[in-house]
Structure formats: structure tokens, C-alpha cells
gemmi code that builds the backbone of each chain (N, CA, C; Angstrom):
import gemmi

chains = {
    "A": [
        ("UNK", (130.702, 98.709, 121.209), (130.442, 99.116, 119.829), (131.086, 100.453, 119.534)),
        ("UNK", (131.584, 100.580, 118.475), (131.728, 101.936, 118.020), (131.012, 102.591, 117.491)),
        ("UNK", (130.263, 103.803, 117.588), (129.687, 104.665, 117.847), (129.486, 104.895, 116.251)),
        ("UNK", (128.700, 104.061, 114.984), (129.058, 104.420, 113.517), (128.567, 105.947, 113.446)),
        ("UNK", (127.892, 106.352, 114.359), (127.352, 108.038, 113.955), (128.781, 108.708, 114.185)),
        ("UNK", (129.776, 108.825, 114.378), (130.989, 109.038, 114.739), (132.032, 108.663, 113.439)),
        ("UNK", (131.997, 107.672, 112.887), (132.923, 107.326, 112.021), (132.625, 107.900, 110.502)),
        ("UNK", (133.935, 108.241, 109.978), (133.534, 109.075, 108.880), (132.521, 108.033, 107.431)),
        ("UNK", (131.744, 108.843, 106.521), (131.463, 108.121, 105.690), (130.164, 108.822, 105.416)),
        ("UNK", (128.810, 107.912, 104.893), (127.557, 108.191, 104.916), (126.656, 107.798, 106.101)),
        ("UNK", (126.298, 108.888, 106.822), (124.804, 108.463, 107.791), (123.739, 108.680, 106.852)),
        ("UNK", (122.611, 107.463, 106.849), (121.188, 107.721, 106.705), (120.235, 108.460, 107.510)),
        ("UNK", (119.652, 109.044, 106.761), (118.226, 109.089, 107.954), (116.976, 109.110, 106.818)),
        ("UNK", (116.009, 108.432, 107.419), (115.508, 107.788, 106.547), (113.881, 108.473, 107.009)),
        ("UNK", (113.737, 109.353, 106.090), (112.234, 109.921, 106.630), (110.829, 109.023, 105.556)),
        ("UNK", (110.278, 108.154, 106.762), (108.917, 107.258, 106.309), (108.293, 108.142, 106.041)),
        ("UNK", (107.469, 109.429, 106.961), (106.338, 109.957, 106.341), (106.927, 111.466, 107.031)),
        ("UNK", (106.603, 112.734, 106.384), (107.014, 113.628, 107.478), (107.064, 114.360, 108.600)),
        ("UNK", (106.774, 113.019, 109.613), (106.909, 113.721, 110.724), (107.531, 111.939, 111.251)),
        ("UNK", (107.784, 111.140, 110.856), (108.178, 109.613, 110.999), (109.560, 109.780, 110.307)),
        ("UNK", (110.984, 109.168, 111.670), (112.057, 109.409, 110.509), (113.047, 108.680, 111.463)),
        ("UNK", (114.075, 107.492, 110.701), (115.145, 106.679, 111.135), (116.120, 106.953, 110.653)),
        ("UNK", (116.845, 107.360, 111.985), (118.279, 107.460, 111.597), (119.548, 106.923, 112.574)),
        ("UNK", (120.634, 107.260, 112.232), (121.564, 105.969, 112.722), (121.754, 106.267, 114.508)),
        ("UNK", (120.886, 107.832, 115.446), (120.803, 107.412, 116.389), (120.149, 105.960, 116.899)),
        ("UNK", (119.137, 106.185, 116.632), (117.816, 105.567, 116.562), (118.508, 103.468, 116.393)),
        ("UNK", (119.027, 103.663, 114.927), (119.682, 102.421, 115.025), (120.481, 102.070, 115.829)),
        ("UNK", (121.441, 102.386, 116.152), (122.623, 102.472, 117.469), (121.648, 101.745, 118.399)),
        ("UNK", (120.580, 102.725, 118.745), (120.900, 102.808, 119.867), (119.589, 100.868, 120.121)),
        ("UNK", (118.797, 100.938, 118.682), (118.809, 99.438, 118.632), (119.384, 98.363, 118.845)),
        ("UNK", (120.627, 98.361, 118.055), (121.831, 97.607, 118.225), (122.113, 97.417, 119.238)),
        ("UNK", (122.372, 98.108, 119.989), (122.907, 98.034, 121.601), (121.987, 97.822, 122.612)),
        ("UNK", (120.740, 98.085, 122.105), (119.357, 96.942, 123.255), (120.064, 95.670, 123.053)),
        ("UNK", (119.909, 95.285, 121.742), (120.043, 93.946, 121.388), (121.566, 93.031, 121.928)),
        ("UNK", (122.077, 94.494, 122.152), (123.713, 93.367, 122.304), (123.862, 93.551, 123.654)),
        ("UNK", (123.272, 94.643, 124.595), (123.457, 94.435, 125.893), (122.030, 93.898, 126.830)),
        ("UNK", (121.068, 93.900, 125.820), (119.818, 93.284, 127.057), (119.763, 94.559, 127.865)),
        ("UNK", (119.315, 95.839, 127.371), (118.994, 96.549, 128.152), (119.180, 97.660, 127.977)),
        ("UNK", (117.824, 98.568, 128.249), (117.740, 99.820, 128.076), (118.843, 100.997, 128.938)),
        ("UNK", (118.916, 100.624, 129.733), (120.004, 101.293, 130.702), (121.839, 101.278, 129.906)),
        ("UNK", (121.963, 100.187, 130.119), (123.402, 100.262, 129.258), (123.040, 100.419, 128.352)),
        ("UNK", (122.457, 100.129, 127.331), (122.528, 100.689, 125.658), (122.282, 102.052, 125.202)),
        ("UNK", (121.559, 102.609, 126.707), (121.638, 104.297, 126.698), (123.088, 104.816, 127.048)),
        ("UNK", (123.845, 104.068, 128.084), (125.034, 104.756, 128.487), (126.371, 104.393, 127.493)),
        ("UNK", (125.755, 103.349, 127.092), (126.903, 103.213, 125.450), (127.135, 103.999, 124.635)),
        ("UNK", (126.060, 104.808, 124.522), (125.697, 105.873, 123.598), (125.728, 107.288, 124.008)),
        ("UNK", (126.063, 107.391, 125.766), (126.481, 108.603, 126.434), (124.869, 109.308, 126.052)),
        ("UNK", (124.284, 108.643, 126.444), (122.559, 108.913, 126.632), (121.341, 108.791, 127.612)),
        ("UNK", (121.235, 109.760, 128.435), (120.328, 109.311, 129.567), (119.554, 108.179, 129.346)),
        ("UNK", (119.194, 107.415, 130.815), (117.554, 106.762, 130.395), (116.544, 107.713, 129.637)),
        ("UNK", (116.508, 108.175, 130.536), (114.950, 109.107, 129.866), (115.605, 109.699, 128.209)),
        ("UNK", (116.286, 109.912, 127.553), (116.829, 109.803, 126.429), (116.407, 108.828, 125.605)),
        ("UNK", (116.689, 107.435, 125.724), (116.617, 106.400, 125.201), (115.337, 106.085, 125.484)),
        ("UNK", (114.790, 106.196, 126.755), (113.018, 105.650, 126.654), (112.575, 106.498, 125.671)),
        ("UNK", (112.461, 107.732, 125.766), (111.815, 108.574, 124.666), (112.109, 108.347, 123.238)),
        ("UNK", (113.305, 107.854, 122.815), (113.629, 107.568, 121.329), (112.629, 106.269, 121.198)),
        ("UNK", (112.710, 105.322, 122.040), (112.036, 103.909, 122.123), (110.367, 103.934, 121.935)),
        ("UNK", (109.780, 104.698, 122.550), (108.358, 105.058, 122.806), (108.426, 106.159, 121.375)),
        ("UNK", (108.729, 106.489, 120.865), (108.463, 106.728, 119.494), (108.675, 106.453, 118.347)),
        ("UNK", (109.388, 105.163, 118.797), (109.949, 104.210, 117.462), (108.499, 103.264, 117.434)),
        ("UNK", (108.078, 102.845, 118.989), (106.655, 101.951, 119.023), (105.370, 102.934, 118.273)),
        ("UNK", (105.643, 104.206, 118.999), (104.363, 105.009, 118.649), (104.595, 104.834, 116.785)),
        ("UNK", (105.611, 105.445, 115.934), (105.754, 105.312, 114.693), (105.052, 103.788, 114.054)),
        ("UNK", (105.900, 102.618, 114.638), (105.427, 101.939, 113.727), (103.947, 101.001, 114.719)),
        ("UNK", (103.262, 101.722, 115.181), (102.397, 100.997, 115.468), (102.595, 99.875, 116.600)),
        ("UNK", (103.801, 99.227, 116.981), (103.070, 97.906, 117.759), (105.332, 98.045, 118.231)),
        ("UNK", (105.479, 97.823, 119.811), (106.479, 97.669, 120.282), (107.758, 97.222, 119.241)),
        ("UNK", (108.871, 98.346, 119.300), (110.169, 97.585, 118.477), (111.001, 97.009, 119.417)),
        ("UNK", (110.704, 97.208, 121.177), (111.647, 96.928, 122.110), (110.721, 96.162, 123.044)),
        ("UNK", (111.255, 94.902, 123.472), (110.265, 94.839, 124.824), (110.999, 94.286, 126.024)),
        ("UNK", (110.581, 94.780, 127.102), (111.011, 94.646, 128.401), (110.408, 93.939, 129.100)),
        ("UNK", (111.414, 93.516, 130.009), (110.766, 91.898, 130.695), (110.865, 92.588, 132.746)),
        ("UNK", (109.773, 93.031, 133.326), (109.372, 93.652, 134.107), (109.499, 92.344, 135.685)),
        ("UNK", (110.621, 92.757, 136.487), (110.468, 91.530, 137.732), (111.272, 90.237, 137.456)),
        ("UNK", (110.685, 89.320, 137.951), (112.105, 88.326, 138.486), (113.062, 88.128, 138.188)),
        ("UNK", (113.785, 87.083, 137.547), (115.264, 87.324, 137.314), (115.913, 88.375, 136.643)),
        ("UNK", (115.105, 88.616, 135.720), (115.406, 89.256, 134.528), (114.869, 90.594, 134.394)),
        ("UNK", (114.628, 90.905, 135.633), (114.676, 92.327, 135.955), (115.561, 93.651, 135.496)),
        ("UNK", (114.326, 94.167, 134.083), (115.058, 95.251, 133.659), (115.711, 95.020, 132.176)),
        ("UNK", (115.918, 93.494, 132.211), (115.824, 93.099, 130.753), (115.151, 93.462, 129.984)),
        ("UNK", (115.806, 93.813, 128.843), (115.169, 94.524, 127.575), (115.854, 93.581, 125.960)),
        ("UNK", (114.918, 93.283, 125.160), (115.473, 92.921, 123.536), (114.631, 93.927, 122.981)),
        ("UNK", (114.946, 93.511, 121.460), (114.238, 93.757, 120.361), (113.155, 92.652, 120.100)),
        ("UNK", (111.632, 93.416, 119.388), (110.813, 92.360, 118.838), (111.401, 91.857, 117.629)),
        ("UNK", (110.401, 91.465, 117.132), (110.500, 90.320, 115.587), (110.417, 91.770, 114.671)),
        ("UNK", (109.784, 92.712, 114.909), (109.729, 93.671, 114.426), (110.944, 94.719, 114.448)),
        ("UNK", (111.356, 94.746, 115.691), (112.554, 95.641, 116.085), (113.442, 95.453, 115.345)),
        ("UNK", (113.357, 93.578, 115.288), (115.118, 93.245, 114.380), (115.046, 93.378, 113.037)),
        ("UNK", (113.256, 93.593, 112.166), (113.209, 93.853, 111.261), (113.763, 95.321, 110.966)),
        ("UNK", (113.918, 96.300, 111.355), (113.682, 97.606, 111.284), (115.256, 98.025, 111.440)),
        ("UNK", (115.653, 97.341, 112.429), (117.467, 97.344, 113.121), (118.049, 96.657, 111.169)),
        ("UNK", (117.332, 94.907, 110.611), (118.304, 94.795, 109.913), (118.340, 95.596, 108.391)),
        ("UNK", (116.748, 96.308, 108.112), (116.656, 97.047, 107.287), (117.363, 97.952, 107.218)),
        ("UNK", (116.977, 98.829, 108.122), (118.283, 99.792, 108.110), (119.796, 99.651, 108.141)),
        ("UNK", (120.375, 98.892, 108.496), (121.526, 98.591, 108.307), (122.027, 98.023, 106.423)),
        ("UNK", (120.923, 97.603, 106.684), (121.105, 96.708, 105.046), (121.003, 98.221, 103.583)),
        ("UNK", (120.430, 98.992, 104.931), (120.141, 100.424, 103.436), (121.823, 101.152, 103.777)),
        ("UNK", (122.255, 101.376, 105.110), (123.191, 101.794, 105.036), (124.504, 101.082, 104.004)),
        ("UNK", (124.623, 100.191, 104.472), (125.698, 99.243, 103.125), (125.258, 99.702, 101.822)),
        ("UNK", (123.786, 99.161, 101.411), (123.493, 99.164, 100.220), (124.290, 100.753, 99.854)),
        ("UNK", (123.982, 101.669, 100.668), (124.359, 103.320, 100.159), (125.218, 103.511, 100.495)),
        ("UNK", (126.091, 102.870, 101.374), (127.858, 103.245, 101.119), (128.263, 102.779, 99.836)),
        ("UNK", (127.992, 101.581, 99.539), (128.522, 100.867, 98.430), (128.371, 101.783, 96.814)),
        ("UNK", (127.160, 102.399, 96.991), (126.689, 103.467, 95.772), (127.578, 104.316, 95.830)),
        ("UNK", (128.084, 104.974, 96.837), (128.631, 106.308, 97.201), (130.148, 106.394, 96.658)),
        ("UNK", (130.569, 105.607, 96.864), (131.703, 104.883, 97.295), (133.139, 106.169, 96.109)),
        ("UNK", (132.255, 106.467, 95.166), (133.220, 106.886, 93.904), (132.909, 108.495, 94.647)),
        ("UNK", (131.978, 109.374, 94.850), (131.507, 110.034, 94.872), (132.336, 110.884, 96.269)),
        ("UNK", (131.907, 109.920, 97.314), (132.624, 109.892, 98.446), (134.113, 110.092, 98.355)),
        ("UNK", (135.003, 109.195, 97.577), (136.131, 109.213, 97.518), (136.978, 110.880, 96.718)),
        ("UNK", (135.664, 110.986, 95.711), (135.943, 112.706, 95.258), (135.756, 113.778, 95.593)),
        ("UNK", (134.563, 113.721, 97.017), (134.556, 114.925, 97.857), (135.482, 114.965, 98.847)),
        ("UNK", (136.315, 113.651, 99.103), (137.403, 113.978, 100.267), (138.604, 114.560, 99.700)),
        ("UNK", (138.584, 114.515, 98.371), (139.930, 114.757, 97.344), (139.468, 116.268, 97.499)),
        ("UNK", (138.769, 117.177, 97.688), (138.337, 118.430, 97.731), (138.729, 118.718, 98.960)),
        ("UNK", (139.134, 118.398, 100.366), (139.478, 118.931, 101.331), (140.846, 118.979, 101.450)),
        ("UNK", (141.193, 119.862, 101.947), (142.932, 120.375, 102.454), (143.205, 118.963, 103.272)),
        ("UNK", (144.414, 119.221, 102.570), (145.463, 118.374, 103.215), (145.019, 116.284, 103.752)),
        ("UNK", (143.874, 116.076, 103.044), (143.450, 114.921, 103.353), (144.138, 113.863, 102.762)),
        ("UNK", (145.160, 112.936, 102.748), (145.934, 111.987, 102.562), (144.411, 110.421, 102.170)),
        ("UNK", (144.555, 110.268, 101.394), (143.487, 109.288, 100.760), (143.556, 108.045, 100.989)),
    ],
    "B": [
        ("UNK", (111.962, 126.042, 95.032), (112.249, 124.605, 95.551), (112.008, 124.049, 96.348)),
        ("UNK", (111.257, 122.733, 96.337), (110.599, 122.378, 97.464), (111.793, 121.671, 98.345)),
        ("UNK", (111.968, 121.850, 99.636), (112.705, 121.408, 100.793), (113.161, 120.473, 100.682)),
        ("UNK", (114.005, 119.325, 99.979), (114.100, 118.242, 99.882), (114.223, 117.567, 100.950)),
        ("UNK", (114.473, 118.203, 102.292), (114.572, 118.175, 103.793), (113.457, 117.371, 104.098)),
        ("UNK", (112.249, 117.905, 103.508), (110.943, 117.999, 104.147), (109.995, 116.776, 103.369)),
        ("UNK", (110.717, 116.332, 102.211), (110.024, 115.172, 101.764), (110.447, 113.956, 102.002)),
        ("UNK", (109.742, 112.556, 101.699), (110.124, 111.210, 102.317), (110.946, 110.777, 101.433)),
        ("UNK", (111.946, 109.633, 101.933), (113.127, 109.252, 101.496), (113.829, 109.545, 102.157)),
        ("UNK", (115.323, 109.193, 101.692), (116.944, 109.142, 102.642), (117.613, 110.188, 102.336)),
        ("UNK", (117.676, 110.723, 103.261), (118.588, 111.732, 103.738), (120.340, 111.291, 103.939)),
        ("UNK", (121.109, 112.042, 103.465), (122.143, 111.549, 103.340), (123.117, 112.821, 103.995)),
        ("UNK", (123.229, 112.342, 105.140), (124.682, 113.376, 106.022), (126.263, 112.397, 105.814)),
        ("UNK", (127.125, 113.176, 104.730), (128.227, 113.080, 104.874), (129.413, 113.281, 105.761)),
        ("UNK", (129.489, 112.708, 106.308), (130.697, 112.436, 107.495), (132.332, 112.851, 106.873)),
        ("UNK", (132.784, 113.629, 106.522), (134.249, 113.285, 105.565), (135.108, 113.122, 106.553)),
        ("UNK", (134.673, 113.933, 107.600), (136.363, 113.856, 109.190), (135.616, 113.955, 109.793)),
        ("UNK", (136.073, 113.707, 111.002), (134.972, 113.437, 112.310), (134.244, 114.586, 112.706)),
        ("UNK", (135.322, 115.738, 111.984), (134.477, 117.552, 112.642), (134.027, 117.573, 110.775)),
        ("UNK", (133.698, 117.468, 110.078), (133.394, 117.825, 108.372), (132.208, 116.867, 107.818)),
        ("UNK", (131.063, 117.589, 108.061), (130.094, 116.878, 107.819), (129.369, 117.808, 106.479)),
        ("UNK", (128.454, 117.192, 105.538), (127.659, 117.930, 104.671), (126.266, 116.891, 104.576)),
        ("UNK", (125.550, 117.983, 104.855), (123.852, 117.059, 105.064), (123.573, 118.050, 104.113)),
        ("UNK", (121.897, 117.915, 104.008), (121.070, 118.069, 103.064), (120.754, 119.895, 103.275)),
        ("UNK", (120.844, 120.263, 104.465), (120.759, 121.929, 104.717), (121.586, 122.186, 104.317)),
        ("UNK", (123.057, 122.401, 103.886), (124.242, 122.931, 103.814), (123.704, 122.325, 101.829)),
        ("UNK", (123.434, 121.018, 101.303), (123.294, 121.175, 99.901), (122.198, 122.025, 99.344)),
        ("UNK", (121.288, 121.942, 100.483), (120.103, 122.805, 99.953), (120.269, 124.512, 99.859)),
        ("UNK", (121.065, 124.619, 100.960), (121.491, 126.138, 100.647), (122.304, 126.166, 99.695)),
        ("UNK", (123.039, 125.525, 99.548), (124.061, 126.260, 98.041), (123.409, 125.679, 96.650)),
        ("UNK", (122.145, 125.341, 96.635), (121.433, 124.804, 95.439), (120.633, 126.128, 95.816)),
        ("UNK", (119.991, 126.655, 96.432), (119.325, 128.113, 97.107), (120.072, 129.607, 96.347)),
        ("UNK", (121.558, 129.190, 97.017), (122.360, 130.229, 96.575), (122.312, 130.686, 95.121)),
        ("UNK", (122.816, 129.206, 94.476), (122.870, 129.343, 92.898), (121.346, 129.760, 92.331)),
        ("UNK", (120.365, 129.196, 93.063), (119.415, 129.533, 92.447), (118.597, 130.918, 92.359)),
        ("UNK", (119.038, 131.613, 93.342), (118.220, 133.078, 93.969), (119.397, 134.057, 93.632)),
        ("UNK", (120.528, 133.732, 93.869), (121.741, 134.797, 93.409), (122.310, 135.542, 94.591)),
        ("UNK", (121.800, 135.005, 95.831), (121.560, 136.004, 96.946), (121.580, 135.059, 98.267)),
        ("UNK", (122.279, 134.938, 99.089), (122.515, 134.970, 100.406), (120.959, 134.480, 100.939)),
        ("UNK", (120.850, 136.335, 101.177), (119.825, 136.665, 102.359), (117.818, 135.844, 101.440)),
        ("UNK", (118.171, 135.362, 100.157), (117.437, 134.859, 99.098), (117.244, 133.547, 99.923)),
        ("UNK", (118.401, 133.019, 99.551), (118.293, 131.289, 99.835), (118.173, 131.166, 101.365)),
        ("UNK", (118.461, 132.086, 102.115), (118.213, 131.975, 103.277), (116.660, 132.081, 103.776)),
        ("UNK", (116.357, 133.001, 103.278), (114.461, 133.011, 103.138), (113.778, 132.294, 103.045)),
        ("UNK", (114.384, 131.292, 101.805), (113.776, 130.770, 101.239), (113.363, 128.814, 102.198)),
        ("UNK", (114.791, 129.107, 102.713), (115.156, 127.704, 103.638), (114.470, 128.230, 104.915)),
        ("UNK", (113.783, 129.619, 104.926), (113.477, 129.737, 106.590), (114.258, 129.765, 107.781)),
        ("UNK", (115.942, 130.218, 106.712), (117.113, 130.202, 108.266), (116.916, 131.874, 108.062)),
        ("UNK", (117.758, 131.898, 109.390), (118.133, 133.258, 108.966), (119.945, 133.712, 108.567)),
        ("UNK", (119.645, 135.071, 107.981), (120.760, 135.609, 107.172), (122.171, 135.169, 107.951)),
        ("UNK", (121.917, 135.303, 109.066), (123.312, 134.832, 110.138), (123.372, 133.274, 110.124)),
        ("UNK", (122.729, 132.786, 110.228), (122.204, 131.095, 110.188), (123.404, 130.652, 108.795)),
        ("UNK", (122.674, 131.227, 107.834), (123.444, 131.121, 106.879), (124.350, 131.659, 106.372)),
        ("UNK", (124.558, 132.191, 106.918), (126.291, 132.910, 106.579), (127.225, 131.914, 107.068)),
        ("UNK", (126.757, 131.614, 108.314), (127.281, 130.897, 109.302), (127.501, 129.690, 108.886)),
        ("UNK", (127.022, 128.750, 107.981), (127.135, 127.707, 107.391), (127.843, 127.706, 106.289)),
        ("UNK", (127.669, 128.718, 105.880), (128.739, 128.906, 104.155), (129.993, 129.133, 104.775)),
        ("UNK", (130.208, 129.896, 106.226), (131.742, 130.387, 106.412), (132.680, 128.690, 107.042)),
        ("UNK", (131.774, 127.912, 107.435), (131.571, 126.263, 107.826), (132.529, 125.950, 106.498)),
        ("UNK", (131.773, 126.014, 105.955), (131.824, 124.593, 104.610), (133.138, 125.738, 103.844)),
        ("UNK", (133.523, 126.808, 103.720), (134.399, 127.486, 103.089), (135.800, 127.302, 104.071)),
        ("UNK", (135.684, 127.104, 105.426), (136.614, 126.586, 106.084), (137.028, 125.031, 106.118)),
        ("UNK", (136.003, 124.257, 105.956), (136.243, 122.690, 105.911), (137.194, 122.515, 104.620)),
        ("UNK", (136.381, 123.320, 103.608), (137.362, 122.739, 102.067), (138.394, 123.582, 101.936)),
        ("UNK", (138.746, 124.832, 102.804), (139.552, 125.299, 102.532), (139.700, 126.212, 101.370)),
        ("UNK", (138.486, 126.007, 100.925), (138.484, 127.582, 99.669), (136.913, 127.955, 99.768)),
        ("UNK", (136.691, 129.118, 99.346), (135.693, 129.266, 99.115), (134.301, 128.244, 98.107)),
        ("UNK", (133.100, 127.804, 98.823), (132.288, 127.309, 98.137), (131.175, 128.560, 97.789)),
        ("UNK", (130.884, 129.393, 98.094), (130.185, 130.821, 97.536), (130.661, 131.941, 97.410)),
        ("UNK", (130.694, 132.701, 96.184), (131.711, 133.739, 96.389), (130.183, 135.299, 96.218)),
        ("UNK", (131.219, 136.119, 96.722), (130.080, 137.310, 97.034), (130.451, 138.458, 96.129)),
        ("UNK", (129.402, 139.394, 95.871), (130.298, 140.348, 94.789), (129.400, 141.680, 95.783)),
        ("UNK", (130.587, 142.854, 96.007), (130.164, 143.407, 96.811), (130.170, 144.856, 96.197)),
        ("UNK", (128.914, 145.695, 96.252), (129.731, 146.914, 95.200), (128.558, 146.527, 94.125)),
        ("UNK", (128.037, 148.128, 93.570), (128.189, 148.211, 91.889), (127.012, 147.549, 92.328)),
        ("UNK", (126.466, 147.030, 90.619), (125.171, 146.878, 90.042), (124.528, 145.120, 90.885)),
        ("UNK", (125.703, 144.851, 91.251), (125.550, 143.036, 91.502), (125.633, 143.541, 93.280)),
        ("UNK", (125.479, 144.376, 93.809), (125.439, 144.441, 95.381), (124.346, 143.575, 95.686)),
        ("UNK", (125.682, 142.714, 96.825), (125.143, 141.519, 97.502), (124.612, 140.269, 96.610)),
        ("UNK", (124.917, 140.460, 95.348), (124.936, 138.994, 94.312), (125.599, 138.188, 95.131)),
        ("UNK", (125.563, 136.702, 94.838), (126.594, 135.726, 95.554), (126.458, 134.685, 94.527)),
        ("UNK", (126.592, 133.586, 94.453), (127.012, 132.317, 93.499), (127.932, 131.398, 94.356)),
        ("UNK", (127.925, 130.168, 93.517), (128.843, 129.155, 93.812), (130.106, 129.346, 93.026)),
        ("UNK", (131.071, 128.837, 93.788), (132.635, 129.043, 93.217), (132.325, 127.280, 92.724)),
        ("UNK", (133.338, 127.323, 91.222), (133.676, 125.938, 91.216), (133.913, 125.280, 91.667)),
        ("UNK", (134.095, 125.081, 92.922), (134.285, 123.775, 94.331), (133.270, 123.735, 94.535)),
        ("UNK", (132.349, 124.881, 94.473), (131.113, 124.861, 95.721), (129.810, 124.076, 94.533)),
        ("UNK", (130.627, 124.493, 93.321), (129.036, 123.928, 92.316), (129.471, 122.412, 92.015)),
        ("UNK", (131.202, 121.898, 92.002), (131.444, 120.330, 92.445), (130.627, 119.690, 93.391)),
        ("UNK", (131.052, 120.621, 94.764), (130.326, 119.901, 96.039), (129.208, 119.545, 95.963)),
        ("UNK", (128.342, 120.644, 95.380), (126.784, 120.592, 95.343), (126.436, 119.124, 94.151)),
        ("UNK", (127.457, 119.322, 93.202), (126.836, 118.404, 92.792), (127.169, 116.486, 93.033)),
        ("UNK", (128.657, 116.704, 93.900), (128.620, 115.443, 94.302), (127.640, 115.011, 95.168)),
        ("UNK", (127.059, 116.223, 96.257), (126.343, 115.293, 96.675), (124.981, 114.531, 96.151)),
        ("UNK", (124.071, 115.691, 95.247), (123.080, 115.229, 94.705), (123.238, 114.234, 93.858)),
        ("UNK", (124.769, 113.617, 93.086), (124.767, 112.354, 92.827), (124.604, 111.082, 93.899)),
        ("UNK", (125.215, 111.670, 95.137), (124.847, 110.476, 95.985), (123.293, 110.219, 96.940)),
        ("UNK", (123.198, 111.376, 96.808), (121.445, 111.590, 96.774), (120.596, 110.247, 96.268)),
        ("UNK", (120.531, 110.966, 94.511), (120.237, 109.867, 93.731), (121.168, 108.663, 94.256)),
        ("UNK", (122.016, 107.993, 93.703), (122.416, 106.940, 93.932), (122.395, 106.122, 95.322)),
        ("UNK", (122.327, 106.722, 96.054), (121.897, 105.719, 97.075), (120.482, 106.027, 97.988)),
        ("UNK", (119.776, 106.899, 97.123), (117.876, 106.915, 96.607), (117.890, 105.381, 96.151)),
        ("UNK", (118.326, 105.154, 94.486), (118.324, 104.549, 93.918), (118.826, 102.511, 94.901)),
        ("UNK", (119.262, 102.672, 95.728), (120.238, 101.513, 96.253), (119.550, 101.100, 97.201)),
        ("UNK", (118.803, 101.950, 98.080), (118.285, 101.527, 98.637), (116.090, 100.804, 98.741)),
        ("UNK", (115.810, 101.909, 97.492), (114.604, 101.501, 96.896), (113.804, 100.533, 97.723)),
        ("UNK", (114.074, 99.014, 97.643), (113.850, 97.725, 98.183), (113.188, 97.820, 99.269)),
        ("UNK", (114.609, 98.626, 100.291), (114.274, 98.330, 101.698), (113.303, 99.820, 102.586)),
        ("UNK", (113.360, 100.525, 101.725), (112.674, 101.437, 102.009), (110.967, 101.322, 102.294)),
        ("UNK", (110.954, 99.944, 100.869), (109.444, 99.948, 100.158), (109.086, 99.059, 101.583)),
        ("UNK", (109.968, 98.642, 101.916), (109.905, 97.117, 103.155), (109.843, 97.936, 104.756)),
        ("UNK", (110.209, 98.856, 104.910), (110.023, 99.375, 106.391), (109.195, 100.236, 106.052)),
        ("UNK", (108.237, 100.986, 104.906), (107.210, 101.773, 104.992), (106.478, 100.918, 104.966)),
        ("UNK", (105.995, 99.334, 105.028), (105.327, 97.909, 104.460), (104.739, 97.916, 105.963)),
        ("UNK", (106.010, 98.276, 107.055), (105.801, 98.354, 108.196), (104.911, 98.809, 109.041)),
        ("UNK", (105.355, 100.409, 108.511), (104.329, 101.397, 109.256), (102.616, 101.136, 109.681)),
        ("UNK", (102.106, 101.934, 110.268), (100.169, 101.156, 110.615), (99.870, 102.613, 109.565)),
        ("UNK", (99.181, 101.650, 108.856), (97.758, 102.506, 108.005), (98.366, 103.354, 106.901)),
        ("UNK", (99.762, 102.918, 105.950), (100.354, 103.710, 105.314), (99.990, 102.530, 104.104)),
        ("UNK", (99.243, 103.260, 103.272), (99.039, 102.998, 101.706), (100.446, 103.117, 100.513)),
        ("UNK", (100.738, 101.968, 100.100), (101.793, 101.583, 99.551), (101.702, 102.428, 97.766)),
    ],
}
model = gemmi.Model(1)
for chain_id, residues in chains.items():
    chain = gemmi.Chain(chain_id)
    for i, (resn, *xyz) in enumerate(residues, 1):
        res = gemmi.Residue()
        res.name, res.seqid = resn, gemmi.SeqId(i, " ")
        for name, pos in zip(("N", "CA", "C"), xyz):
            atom = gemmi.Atom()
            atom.name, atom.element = name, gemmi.Element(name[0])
            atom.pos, atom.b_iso = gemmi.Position(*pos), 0.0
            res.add_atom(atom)
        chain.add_residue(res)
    model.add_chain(chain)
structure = gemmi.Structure()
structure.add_model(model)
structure.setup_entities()
């Protein structure tokens, strides 16, 4: 994946209540449970310790109340990790707000880059 | 002015180049600036300090390549400051995209606070 906190444009961060708040680490680093099965690589995708990524994870559960990630502990699938029914709710919301707010931006965006030196459009 | 930092809703960090970013501290100070007349004012007022914010205006006056606050040094206006016409553009492109993709995303916002445990709609 490429790293969208990296690529130019609009990041969200999306504060629920104030001290509760999603932003496109947080999503990333969703995305990449989901596409690698696992907390370990989807931390190092992101050039993010374990203990990094458990801690973002354990306060995405603590926030909304009830697991966004769950891990499958022993036999084959040892160490396996997805998203819940909840997780993928939260992963496609947010994504769906990011579009929705590039798409708004879009004029706005294009006139604050016209304000920087030497930026070819 | 209340912190717009500090209340719920989307936060919007502009990405323009991979090193040229403008978030909501950098709009809130130069909405600070214009509003107090004074530097070491809006800096107070945001709870940075005077270096904090200097340090961010000399940022954003290097990214665009001209000045976004200009200072008047001397005489009856010692240590006045203001926004230069780029800097009162900037400020206000972003609070259009503020609003507008406030506005865009509405829906999904109402749908992941729907989420949260024990949050009254």
C-alpha cells in the first residue's frame, strides 16, 4: 500500500468526542490488518512497532466500545489478525468521508497550490 | 475564539507537497493573528508559545514563499502584526474547505458517532 498519510492532498481526522479521534494513521493502519492478516506486518508496513500498533488498536476497541480488530490466538492461524463487522464499518466510513472531502475540496485545493513557488499544476 | 482544534468534527490537514502541510494550528493562528493584532496575542491565546509561533509563521512564510504575516516594528504599532494578502487568501481557503467538507461529510460522521457506546445522538 501506499502510505495515503504521505501523498499530497486532504488528511482527515475526525474528532467523535474530545478526547475520541480518527485519523488516517489509525485508518492505514486498518487497512493493512485487513489486507495482510496481521498485526505484525500491518505495523511494519507502516514503519511502526508492534507495541505501536497494539496501542493504536486497544484504543480504537477502548473508543468504540466492543473490538475493531480480532485475533485468532494458536493453531494454524497463529497470530492471525482481521477486522470485525465493526472494524470494516469504521475502516469503510472513513474512507468514504475522505473521498466525500476530497471531492468538496477539489477547487479550493487546486487554489492553494497556485499560491506556492514554483508549483507546475 | 474557541479552539476549533478542540471541538468535534473533521479536522482537515492539507498535504500540498510531501514537506507543505497546513492543519488547523497553523489556520488557527493566523485567524489569532488577524484577530489580536499581535504575535505574542495569538500565541497566548492558542497556549503555544511566542517561539512556537514564530516558528510556524517563519514555516508557512517559507512554504509560500512570501510572507503570510507581516510585522510592523517601531513607533506607535510596536510589535502589531497582521496577515499579508496571501496569508488572509490562505486563511481563508482553508476555512472554505473546513466548511465544505464539514458539510460532505455530515452522513458519515452522524454514522460512526451512531457507533460509539453511550453517545446521545
Amino acid at each position: 500500500m501506499k502510505p495515503r498519510n504521505r501523498t499530497t492532498g486532504a488528511r482527515l481526522r475526525i474528532v467523535l468526542e474530545p478526547e475520541i479521534a480518527l485519523g488516517p494513521g489509525k485508518a492505514d493502519l486498518l487497512e493493512e490488518i485487513e489486507q495482510t492478516g496481521s498485526i505484525a506486518a500491518a505495523g511494519r508496513a507502516m514503519g511502526m512497532s508492534y507495541k505501536r500498533a497494539w496501542s493504536l488498536i486497544e484504543e480504537m476497541n477502548v473508543d468504540f466500545g466492543t473490538p475493531l480488530v480480532h485475533t485468532t490466538k494458536g493453531g494454524k492461524s497463529y497470530g492471525g489478525a482481521g477486522l470485525t463487522p465493526t472494524g470494516k464499518k469504521v475502516l469503510t466510513l472513513y474512507r468514504r468521508m475522505e473521498d466525500k472531502a476530497g471531492d468538496a475540496i477539489r477547487g479550493e485545493l487546486k487554489a492553494l497550490r497556485k499560491l506556492l513557488p514554483d508549483i507546475a499544476d
